[in-house]
C-alpha positions in Angstrom: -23.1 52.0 -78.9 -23.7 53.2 -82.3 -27.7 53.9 -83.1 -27.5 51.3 -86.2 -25.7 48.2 -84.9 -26.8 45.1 -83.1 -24.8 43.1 -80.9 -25.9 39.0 -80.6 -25.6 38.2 -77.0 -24.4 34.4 -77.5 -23.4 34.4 -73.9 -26.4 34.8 -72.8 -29.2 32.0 -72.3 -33.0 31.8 -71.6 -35.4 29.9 -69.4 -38.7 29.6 -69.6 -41.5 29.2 -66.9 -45.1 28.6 -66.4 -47.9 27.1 -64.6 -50.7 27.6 -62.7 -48.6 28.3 -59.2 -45.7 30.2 -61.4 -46.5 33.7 -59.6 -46.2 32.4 -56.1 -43.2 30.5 -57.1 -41.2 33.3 -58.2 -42.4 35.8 -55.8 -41.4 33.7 -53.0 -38.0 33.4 -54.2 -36.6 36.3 -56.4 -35.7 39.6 -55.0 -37.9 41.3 -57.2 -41.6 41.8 -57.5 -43.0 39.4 -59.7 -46.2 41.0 -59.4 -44.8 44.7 -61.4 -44.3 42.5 -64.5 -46.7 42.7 -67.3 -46.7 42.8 -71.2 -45.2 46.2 -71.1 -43.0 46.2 -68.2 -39.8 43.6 -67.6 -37.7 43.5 -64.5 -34.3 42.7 -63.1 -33.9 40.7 -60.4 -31.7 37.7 -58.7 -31.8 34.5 -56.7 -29.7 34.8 -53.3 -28.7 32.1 -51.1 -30.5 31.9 -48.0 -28.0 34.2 -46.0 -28.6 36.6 -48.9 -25.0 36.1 -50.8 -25.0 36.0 -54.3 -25.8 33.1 -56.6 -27.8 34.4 -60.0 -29.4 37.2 -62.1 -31.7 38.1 -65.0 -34.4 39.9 -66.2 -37.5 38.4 -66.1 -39.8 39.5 -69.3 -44.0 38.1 -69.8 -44.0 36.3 -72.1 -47.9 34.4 -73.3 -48.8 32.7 -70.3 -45.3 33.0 -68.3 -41.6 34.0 -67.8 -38.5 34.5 -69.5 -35.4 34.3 -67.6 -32.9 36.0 -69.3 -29.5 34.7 -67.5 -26.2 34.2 -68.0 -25.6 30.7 -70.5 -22.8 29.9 -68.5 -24.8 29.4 -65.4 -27.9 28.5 -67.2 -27.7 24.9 -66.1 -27.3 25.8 -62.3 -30.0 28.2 -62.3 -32.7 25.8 -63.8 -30.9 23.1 -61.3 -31.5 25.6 -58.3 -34.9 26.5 -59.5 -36.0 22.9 -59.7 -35.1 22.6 -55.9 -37.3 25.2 -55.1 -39.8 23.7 -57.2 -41.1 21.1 -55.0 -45.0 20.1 -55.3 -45.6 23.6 -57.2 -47.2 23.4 -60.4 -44.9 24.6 -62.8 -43.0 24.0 -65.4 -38.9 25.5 -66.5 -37.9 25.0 -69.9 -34.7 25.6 -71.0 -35.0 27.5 -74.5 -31.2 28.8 -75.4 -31.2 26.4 -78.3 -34.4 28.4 -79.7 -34.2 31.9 -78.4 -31.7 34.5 -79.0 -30.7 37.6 -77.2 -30.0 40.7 -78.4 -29.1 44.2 -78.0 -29.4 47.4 -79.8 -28.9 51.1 -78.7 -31.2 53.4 -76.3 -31.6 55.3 -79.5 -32.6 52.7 -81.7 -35.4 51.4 -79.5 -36.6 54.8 -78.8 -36.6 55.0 -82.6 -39.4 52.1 -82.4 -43.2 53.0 -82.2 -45.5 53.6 -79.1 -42.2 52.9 -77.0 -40.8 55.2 -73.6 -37.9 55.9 -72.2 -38.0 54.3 -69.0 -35.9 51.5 -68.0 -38.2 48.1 -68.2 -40.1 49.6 -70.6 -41.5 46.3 -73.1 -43.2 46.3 -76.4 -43.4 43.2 -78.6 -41.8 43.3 -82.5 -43.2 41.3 -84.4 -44.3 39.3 -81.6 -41.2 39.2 -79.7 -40.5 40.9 -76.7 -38.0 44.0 -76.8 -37.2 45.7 -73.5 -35.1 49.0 -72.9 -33.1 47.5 -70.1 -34.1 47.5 -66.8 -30.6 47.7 -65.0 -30.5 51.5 -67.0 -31.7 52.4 -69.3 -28.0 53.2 -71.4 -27.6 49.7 -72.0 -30.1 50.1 -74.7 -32.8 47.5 -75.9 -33.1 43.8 -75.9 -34.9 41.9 -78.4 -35.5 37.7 -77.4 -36.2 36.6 -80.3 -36.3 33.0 -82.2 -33.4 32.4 -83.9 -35.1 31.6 -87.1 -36.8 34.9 -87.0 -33.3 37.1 -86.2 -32.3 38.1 -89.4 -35.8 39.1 -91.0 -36.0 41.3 -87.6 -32.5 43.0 -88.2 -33.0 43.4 -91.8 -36.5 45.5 -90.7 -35.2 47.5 -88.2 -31.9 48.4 -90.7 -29.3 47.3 -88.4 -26.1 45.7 -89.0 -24.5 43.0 -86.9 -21.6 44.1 -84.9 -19.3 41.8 -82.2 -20.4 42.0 -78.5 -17.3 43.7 -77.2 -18.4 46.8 -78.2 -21.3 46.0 -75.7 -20.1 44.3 -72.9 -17.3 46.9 -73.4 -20.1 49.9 -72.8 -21.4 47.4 -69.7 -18.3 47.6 -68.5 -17.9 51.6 -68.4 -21.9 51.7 -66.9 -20.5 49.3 -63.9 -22.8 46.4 -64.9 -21.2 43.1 -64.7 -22.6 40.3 -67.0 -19.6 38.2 -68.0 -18.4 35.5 -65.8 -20.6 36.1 -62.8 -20.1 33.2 -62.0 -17.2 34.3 -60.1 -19.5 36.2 -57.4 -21.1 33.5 -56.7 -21.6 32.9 -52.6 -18.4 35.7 -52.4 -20.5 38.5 -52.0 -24.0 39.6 -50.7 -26.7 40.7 -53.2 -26.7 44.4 -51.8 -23.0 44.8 -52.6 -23.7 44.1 -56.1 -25.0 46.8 -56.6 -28.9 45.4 -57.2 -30.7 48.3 -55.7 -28.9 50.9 -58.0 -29.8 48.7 -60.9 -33.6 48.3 -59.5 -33.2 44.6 -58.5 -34.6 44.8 -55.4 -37.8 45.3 -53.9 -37.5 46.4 -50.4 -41.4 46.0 -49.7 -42.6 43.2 -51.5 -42.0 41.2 -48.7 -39.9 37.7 -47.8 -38.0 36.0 -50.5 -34.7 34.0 -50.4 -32.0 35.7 -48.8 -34.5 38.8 -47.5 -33.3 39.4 -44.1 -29.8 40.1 -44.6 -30.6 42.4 -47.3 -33.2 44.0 -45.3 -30.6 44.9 -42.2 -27.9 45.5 -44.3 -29.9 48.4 -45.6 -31.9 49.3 -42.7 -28.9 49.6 -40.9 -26.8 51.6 -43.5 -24.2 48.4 -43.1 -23.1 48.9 -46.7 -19.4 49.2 -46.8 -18.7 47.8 -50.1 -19.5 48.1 -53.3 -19.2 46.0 -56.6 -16.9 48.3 -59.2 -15.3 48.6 -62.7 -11.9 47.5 -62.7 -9.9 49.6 -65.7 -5.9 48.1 -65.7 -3.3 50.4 -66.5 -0.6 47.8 -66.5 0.2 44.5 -65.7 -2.2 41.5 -65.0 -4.7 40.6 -62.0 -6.4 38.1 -60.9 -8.9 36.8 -58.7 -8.3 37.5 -54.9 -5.6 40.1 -55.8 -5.9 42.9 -53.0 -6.3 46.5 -53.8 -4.5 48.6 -52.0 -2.8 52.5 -51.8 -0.5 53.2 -49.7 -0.3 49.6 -47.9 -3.7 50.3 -47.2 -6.4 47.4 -48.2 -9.2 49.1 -49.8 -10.6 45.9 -51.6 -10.2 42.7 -53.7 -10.4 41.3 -57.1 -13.6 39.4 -57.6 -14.2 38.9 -61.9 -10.5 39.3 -63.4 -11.3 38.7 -67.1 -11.7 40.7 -69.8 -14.0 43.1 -68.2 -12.9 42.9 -64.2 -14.8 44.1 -61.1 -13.5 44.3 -57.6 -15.6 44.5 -53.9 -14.3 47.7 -53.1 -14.6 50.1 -50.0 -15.9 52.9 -51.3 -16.6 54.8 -47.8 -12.9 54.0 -46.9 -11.5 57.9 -46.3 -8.4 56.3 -48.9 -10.7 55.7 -51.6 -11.0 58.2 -54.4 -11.7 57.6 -57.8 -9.2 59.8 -59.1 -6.6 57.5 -57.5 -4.6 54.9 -58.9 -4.5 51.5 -56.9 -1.9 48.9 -56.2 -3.5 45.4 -57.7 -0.7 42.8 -57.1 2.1 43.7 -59.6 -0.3 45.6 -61.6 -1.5 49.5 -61.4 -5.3 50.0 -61.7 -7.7 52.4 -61.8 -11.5 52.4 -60.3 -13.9 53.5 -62.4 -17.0 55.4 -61.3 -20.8 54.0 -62.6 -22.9 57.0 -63.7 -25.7 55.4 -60.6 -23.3 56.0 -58.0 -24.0 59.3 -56.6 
């Protein structure tokens, strides 16, 4: 990501929520401690089902006197659908605001270039009265700035950047081993552990119950994770979803986002894995590639 550009994130949307039970709410739900969010720290965090598979995630940001959700706009009806259920008799209110508010992202570099800011992932100042976080997945994704649209360009013009397309991102995304395109495809396929939500700081394994909690909890207690949520680079051919990975007849994992920017649920404790490997995808020849958190 070059220090100067900015990338609009038009596939991304935002909800809003507040209300006088709004802390409760969320911490009873989200995998994440609601309570570690303030005006100068944002969080990542996700909504499991009940036997702790995979369904949403975001990064929750303060915002006056509540919460941005920063989600996914493809899923952004489903996730102000599922947060309704949930609702009940709690006094709150969701708002969705992806008509109003924009999200986007500029380098590590460039936010650190901002004043009174520090490098540590979460990390949130306001500009000009919007919020802009270094993200909280890792900190290499850079800065993101929600902003109102009308207030965008003024913004971009003060900080001296200069639009760019969002491949260039989502590209970098890719090569971290964050997936944020067409999550959709995860959803109730695999459990919130596996992708990877721990590594990115999604989780917080002592704030208690929440939906989804105690699979996540034994899965981690009992060192049960097998499987891992991983870049996807093609050499040739085409995949697609469901395809099985494989070397040497060997089923090492399975095709789980095939788009532009794929990811697979792959064994990576399996004695045939090795990232220096190439890997039989269906007709096609891939490689795996290896997320700077993975130690």
């Amino acid at each position: 990501m070059n220090k100067n550009n900015i990338y609009t994130l038009e596939d991304r949307g935002i909800l809003y929520l507040q209300g006088e039970d709004i802390l409760e709410f969320l911490q009873n739900i989200i995998t994440n401690d609601i309570n570690k969010v303030k005006d100068n720290y944002s969080c990542f965090s996700s909504l499991l089902t009940p036997q702790g598979k995979y369904l949403f995630d975001f990064i929750v940001v303060k915002h006056k006197n509540g919460y941005f959700l920063d989600c996914e706009k493809k899923q952004i009806d489903q996730l102000f659908n599922q947060l309704n259920l949930y609702k009940l008799r709690s006094k709150i209110e969701i708002l969705n605001l992806s008509n109003e508010f924009i999200v986007s992202a500029i380098s590590k570099e460039k936010f650190l270039s901002i004043e009174n800011v520090e490098e540590k992932s979460g990390f949130t100042t306001k500009y000009n009265e919007d919020p802009i976080v270094l993200d909280p997945r890792n900190k290499e994704l850079g800065g993101r700035l929600i902003i109102n649209l009308e207030k965008l360009n003024l913004s971009i013009e003060k900080l001296e950047l200069e639009r760019k397309e969002s491949h260039e991102y989502y590209s970098h995304s890719h090569k971290l081993g964050i997936a944020q395109l067409n999550t959709d495809q995860l959803q109730n396929k695999i459990f919130g552990i596996e992708c990877n939500f721990e590594e990115l700081n999604g989780i917080d394994f002592k704030k208690g119950c929440y939906v989804g909690q105690e699979n996540t909890a034994r899965i981690k207690l009992k060192d049960k994770l097998s499987k891992k949520l991983l870049p996807i680079e093609v050499i040739e051919g085409s995949i697609k979803v469901d395809d099985i990975v494989s070397i040497n007849k060997i089923e090492i994992g399975k095709i789980l986002i095939n788009k532009k920017y794929p990811f697979g649920l792959i064994k990576f404790k399996d004695e045939s894995f090795d990232f220096d490997k190439k890997f039989n995808c269906g007709s096609a020849s891939i490689k795996i590639l290896k997320p700077i958190w993975l130690k």
